[in-house]
C-alpha positions as CSV (number, residue, x, y, z in Angstrom):
1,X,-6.8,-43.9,22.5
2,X,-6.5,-43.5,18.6
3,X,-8.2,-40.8,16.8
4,X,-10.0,-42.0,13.7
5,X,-8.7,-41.0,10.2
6,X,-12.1,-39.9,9.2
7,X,-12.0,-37.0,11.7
8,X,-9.2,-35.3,9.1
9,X,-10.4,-33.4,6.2
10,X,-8.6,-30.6,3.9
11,X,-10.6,-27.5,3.7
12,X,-11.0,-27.0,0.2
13,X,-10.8,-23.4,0.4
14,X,-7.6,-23.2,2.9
15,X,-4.3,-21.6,1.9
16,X,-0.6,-22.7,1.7
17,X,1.1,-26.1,0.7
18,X,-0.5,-28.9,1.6
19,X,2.0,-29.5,4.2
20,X,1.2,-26.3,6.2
21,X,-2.5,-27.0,5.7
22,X,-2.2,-30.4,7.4
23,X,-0.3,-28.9,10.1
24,X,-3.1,-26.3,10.4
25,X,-5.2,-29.1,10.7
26,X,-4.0,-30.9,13.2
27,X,-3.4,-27.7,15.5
28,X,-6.6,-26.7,15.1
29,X,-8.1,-30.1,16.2
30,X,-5.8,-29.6,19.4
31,X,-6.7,-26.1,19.9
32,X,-10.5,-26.9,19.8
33,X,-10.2,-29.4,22.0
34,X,-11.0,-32.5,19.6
35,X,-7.6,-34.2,20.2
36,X,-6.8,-34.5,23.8
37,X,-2.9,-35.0,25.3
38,X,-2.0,-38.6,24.4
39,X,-4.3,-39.4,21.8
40,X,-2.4,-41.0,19.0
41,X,-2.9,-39.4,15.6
42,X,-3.2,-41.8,12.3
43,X,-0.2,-43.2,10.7
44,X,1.7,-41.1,8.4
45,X,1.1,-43.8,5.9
46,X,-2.6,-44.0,6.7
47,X,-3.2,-40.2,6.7
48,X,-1.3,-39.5,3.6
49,X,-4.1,-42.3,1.7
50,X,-6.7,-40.8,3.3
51,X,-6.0,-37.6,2.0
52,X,-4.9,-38.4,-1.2
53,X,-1.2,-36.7,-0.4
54,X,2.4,-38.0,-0.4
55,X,3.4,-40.2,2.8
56,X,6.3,-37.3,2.9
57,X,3.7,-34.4,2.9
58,X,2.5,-36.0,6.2
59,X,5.3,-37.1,7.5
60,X,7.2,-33.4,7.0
61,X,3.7,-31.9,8.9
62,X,3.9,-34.2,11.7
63,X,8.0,-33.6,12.1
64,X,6.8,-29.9,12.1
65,X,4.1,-29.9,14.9
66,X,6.5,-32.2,16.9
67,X,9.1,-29.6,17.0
68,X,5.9,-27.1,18.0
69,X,4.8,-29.6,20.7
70,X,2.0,-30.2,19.5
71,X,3.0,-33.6,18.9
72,X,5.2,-35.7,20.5
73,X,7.0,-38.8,18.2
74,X,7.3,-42.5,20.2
75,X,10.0,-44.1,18.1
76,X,7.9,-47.0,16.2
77,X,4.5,-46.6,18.1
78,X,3.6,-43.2,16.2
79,X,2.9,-39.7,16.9
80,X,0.7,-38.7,19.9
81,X,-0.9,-35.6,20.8
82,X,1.7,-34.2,23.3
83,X,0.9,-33.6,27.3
84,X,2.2,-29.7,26.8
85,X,0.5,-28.9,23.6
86,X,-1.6,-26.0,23.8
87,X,-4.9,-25.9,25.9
88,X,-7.8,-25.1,24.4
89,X,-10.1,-22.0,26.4
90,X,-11.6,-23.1,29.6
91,X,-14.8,-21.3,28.6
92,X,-16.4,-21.3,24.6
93,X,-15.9,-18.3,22.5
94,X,-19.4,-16.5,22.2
95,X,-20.7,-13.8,19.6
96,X,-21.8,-10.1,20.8
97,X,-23.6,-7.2,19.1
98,X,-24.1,-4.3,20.3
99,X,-25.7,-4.4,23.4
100,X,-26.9,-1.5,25.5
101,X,-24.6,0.6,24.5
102,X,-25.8,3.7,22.3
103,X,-22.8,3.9,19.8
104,X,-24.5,7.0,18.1
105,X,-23.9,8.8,21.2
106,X,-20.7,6.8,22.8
107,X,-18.1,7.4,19.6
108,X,-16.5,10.8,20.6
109,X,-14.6,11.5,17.2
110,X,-15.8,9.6,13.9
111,X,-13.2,8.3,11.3
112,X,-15.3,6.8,8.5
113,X,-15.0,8.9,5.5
114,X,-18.9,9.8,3.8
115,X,-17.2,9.3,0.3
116,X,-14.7,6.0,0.4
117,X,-13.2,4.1,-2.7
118,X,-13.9,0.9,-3.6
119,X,-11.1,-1.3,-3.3
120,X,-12.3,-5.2,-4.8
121,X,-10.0,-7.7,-3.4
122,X,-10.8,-9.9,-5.9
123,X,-9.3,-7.1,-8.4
124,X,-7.2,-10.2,-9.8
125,X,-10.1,-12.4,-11.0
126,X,-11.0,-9.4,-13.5
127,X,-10.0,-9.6,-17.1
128,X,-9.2,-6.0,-17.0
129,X,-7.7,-4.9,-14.1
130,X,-7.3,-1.3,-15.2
131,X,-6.6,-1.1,-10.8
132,X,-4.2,1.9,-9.4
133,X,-1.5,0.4,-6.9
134,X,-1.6,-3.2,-6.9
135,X,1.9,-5.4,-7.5
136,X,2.2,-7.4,-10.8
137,X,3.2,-11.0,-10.2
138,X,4.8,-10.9,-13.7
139,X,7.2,-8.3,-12.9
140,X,7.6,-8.8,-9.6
141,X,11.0,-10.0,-8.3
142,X,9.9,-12.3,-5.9
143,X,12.8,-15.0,-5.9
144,X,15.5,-12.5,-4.7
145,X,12.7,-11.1,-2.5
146,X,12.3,-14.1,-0.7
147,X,16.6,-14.1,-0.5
148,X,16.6,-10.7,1.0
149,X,14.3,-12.5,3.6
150,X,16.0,-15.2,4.4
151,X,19.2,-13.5,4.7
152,X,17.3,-10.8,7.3
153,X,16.3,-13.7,9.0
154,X,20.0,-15.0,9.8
155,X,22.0,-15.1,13.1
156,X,23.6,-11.9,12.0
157,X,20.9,-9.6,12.0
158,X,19.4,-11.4,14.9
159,X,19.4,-8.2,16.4
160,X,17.4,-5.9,14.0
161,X,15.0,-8.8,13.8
162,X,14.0,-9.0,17.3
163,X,15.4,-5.4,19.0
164,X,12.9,-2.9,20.1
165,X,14.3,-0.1,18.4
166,X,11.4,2.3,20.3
167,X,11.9,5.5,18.1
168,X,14.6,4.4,16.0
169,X,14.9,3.1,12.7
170,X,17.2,0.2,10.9
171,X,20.8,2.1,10.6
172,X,21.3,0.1,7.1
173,X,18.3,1.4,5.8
174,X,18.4,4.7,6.5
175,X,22.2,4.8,5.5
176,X,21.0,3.9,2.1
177,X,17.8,5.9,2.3
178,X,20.0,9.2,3.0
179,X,22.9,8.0,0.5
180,X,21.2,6.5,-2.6
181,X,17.4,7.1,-3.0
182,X,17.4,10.9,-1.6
183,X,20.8,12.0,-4.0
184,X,18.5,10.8,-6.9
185,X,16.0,13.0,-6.2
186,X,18.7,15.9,-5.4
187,X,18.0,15.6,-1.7
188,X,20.9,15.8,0.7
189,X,19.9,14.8,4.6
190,X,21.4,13.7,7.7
191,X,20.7,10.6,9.4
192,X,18.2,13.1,12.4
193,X,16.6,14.3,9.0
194,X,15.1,11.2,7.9
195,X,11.9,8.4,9.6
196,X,10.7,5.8,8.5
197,X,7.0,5.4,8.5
198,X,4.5,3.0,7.2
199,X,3.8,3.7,4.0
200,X,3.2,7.3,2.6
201,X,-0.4,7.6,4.1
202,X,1.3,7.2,8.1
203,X,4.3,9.8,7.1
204,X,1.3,12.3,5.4
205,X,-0.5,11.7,9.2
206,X,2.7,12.4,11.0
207,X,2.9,15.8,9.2
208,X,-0.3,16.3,10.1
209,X,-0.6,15.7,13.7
210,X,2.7,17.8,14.3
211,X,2.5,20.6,12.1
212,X,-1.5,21.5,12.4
213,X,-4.2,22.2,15.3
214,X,-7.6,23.7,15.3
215,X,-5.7,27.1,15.1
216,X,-3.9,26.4,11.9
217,X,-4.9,26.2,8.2
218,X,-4.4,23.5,5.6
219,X,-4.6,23.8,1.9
220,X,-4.8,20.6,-0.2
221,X,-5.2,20.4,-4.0
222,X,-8.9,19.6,-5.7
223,X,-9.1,16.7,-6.9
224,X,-6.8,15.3,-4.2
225,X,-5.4,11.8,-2.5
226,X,-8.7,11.1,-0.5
227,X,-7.1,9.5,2.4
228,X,-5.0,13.0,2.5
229,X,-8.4,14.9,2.8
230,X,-9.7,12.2,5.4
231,X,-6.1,13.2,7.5
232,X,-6.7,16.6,7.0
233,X,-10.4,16.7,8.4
234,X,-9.9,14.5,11.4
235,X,-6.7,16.6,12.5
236,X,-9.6,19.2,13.1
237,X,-7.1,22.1,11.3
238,X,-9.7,24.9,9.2
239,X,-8.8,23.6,5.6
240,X,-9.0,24.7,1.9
241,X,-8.9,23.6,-1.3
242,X,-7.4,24.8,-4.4
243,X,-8.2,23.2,-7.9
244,X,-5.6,22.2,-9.9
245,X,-5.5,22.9,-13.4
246,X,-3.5,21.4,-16.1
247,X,0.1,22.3,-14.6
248,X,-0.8,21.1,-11.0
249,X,-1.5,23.7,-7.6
250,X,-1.3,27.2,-8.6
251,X,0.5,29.5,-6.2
252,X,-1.4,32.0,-6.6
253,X,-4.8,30.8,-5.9
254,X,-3.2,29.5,-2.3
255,X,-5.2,31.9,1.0
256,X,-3.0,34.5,2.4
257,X,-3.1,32.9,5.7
258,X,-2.1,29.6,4.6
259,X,0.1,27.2,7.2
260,X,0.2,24.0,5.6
261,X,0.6,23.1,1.8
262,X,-0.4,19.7,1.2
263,X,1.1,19.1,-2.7
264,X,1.8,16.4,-5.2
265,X,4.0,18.3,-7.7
266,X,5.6,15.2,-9.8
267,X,2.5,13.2,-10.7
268,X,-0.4,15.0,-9.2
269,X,-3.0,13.0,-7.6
270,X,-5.1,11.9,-9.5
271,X,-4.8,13.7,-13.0
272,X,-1.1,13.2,-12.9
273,X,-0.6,16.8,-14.1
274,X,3.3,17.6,-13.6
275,X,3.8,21.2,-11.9
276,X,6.8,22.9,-14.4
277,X,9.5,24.2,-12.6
278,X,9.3,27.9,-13.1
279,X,5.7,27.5,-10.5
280,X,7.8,25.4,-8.2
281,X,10.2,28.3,-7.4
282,X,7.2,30.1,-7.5
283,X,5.6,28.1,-4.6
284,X,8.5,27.6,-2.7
285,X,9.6,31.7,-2.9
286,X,5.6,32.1,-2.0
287,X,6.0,29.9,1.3
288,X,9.2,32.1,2.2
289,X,7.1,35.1,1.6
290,X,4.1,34.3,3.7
291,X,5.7,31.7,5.7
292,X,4.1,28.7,5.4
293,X,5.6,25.5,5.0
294,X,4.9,22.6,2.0
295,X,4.6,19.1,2.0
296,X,5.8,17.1,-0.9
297,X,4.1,13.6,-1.3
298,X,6.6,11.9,-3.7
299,X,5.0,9.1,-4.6
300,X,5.8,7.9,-7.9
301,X,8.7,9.7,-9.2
302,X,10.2,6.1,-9.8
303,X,8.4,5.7,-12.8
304,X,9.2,8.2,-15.1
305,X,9.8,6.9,-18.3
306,X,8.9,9.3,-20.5
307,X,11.5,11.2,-19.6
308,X,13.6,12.3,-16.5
309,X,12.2,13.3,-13.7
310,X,11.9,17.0,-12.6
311,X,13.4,18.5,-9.4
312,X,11.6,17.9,-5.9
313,X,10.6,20.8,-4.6
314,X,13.0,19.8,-1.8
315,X,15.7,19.9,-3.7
316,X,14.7,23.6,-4.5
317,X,14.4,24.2,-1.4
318,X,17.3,26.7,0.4
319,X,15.3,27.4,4.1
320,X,14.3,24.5,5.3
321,X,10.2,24.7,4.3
322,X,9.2,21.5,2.5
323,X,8.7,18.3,4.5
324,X,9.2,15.0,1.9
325,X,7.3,12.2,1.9
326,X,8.6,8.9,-0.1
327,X,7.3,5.4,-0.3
328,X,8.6,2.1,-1.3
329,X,5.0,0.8,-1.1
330,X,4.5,1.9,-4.9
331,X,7.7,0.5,-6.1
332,X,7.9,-2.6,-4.5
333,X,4.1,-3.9,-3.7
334,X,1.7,-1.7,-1.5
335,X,1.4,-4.6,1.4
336,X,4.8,-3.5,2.1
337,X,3.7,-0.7,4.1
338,X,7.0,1.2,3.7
339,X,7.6,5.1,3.1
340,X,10.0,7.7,4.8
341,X,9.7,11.3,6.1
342,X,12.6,14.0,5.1
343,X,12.8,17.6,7.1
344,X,14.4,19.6,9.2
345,X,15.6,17.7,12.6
346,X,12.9,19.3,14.9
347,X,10.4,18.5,12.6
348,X,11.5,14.9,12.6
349,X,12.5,14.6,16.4
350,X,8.5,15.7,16.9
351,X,7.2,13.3,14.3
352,X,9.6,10.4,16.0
353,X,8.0,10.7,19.5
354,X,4.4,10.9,18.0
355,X,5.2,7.5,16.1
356,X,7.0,6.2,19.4
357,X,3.4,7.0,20.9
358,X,1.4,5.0,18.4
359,X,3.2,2.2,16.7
360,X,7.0,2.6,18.3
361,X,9.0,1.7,15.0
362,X,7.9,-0.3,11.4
363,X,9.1,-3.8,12.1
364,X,12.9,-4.5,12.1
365,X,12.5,-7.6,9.8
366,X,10.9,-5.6,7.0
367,X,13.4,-2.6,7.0
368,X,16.2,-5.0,7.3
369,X,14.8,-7.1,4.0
370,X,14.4,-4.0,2.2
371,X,17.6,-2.4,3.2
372,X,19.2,-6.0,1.5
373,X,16.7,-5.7,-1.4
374,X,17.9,-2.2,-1.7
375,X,21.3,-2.6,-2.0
376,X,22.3,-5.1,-3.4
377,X,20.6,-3.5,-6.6
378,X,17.5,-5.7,-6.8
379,X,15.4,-2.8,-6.7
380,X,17.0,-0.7,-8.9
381,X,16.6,-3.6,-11.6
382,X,12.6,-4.1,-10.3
383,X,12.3,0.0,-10.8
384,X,14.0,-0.8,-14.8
385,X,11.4,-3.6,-15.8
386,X,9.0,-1.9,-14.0
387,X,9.1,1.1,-16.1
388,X,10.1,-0.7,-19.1
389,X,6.6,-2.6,-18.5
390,X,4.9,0.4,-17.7
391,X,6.1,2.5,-21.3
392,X,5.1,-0.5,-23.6
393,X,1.2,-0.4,-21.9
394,X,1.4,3.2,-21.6
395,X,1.5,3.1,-25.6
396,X,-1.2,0.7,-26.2
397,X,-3.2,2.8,-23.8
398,X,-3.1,5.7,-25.4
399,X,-3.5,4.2,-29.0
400,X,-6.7,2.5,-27.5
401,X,-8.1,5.7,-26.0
402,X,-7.1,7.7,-28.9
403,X,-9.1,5.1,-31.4
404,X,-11.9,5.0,-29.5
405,X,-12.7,8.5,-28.9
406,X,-12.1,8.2,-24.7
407,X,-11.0,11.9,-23.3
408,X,-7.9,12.4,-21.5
409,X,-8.0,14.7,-18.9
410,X,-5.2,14.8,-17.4
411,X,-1.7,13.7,-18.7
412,X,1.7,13.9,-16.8
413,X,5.1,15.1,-18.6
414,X,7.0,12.0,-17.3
415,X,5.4,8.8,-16.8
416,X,3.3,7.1,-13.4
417,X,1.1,4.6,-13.7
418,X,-2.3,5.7,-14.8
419,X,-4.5,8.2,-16.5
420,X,-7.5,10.6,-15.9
421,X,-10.0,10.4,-18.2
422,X,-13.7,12.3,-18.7
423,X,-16.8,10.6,-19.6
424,X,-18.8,12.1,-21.7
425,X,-21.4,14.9,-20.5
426,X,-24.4,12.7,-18.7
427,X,-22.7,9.4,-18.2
428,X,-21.9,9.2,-14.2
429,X,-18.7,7.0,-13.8
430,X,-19.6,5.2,-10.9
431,X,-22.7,4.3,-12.1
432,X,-20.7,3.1,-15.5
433,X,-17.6,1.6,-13.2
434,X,-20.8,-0.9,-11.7
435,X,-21.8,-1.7,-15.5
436,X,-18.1,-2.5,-16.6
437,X,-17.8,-5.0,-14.0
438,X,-20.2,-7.6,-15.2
439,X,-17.9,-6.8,-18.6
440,X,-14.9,-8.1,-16.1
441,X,-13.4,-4.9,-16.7
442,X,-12.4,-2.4,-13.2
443,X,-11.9,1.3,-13.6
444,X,-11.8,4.1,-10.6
445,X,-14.7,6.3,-10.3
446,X,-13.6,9.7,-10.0
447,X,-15.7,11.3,-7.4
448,X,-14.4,10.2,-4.0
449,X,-10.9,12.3,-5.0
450,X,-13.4,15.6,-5.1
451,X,-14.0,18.2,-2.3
452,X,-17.5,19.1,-1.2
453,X,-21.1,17.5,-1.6
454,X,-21.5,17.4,-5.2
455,X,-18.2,16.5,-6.4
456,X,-18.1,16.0,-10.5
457,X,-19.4,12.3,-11.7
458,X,-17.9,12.3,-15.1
459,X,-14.2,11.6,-14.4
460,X,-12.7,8.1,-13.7
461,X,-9.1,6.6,-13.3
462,X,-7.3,4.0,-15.6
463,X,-4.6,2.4,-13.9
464,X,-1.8,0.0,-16.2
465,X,0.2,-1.2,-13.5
466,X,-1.5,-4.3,-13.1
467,X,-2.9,-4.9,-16.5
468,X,-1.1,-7.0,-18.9
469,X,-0.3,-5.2,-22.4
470,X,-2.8,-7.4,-24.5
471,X,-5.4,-6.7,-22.2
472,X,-5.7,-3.3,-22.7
473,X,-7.4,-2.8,-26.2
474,X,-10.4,-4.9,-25.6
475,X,-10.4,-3.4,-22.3
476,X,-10.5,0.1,-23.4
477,X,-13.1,-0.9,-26.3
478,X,-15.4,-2.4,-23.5
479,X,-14.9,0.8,-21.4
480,X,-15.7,3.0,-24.7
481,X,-18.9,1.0,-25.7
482,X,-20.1,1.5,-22.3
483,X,-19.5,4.9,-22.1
484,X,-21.1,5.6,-25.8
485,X,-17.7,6.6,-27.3
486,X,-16.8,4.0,-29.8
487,X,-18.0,3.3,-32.9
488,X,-17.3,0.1,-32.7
């Protein structure tokens, strides 16, 4: 039996080449159970007219799903659904709510956040994309990317693609990881001394989970990363804040029975304050004092254009009290899900067996791509145009906020990727970030990064790492109109 042409169709809102959406199509029609086992499909030439595709196009699809066994080829007679393609369910899918069950009373520990950021996935679409951590196809290496792949994908490394490494890590990448990127930052650690995680956020868990309990006390900085302060209230620990004030955490404000610093010294989080050095010896001679130890998220000292970067406070650090946390994530493209853990070995052998427990390792494919990435000095090149990119927007920005009257509030000594600005007194910034978008324009309300129930409404983000340079004065001029600062 022949299955009609008509009963193909392209999805107009499907993704990929037009060859992998044919083969979608085709699969799915087998896995529905619309095409049965020995049912000939249309001719390539056929199909291809039908569609309004190249005969190749088909005939590449079909080849494909043959070597699947999906279909099976009969010299001249044509391709036929094959006798061991994929059956489809012996009983139909069906939808389900939420029953009997009383959720209210069945969830034992809750997890969503009562103040969340808004993250549009359509941030693209915008004109002005003033977004914080999303890649920038312009600068984006993705040709020697997509080498590093291929190569990862080879015969050679058949082995880190596929092994179950349980609680270990790629070797190549943590060679470089422990001989390149931690040197720059004038960190020296063993191979035991170093784990990979994914992405900053799981290392800052990690930390969490093994250093705190419900006995133990946390101190994060106000404003702060909010997924750190969702961490931090889930692991159950008694927690304080500090506020930061225009040189980052200050020592001295930290409880005298603190266990757990929480800190992001480089380009503070969110008003990118820098902490000067002469309070990092003082916060580091503080946690030997009262004996405490610190963890240091590191997660844009790449970009430091204005000028070099300062120490980590690891580097400062003679007895062993600061935990590192360093992502690629920023760097490279957040979907990456990439970041590392540096401290002492017990500290590292504890967080290895809780990751073991959860997730076992990151996958081998993705370390091994971005040990190859890493050295064979494509990132090192991506980090220079990055920054390069970065400086000429961070110029325009400030010219733009500068004309048109917009308040920085916080300004770091050496670069990042964004700034935090204050609206003027009465204007809320969430309620003004919902205006802007009908402008096309995104900014970052300030409020979720705020302890408490009344956190402050005037203070928003501006992100340039995703913007393009031109953008950014009309932007900015939108923004200002909005918020009743231009005159213009």
């Amino acid at each position: 039996m022949s299955i009609s042409v008509e009963t193909f169709f392209l999805k107009p809102a499907a993704e990929g080449t037009l060859q992998a959406r044919i083969q979608q199509m085709v699969a799915q029609g087998i896995l529905d159970g619309r095409f049965r086992p020995g049912e000939r499909l249309p001719s390539s030439r056929k199909m291809a007219a039908h569609l309004g595709v190249s005969r190749i196009t088909v005939t590449l699809a079909y080849t494909e799903l043959v070597a699947d066994d999906y279909l099976s080829s009969r010299g001249r007679s044509g391709y036929y659904v094959s006798e061991n393609a994929p059956e489809p369910p012996a009983f139909p899918a069906q939808r389900f709510g939420t029953g009997t069950v009383d959720w209210n009373r069945t969830i034992g520990q809750r997890f969503t956040p009562g103040l969340s950021m808004d993250k549009p996935t359509d941030w693209a679409s915008y004109r002005y994309p003033f977004i914080y951590g999303q890649a920038d196809k312009t600068l984006f290496d993705a040709a020697n990317w997509r080498l590093c792949a291929l190569q990862a994908l080879g015969m050679r490394d058949f082995a880190a693609l596929t092994s179950d490494y349980f609680d270990a890590d790629d070797p190549k990448l943590i060679e470089f990881i422990a001989r390149q990127t931690l040197p720059r930052r004038g960190i020296l650690a063993n191979t035991d001394e170093i784990l990979v995680t994914m992405g900053a956020q799981n290392a800052l868990w990690l930390a969490a989970q093994v250093l705190l309990n419900n006995r133990r006390r946390a101190v994060l900085e106000d404003p702060c990363y909010p997924a750190l302060r969702n961490i931090l209230t889930q692991s159950r620990c008694m927690l304080n804040t500090v506020p930061v004030d225009t040189d980052g955490l200050p020592p001295d404000d930290l409880p005298p029975d603190t266990d757990v610093v929480f800190t992001t010294p480089s380009h503070q989080c969110p008003t990118t304050a820098t902490m000067p050095l002469h309070r990092r010896k003082a916060l580091l001679q503080k946690a030997e004092d009262e004996d405490f130890v610190i963890v240091e998220d590191d997660y844009e000292f790449e970009m430091s254009f204005l000028a070099a970067p300062s120490p980590s406070l690891k580097s400062l650090d003679q007895n062993g009290r600061v935990i590192y946390v360093g992502s690629f994530s920023k760097s490279l493209f957040p979907g990456l899900r990439l970041g590392y853990l540096v401290g002492p070995a017990p500290f590292i052998r504890e967080a290895r067996a809780l990751r073991a427990t959860v997730l076992r390792h990151p996958p081998g494919h993705i370390q091994r791509t971005v040990s190859y990435y890493l050295s064979l000095g494509h990132y090192d090149a991506l980090v220079r145009r990055m920054s390069r990119a970065y400086h000429e927007r961070r110029i325009v920005l400030d010219a733009a906020l500068q004309e048109h009257n917009l308040v920085v509030a916080g300004e770091g000594t050496f670069g990042g990727s964004s700034v935090w600005l204050r609206a003027p007194a009465g204007v809320d910034a969430t309620l003004l970030a919902e205006r802007l978008r009908a402008d096309g324009v995104l900014i970052e309300p300030g409020a979720p990064f705020f302890a408490g129930d009344d956190p402050p409404k005037e203070y928003f983000r501006l992100a340039y790492s995703s913007i393009p340079t031109a953008s950014i004065p009309e932007g900015v001029r939108l923004i200002a109109r909005a918020a009743g600062t231009s005159a213009g």
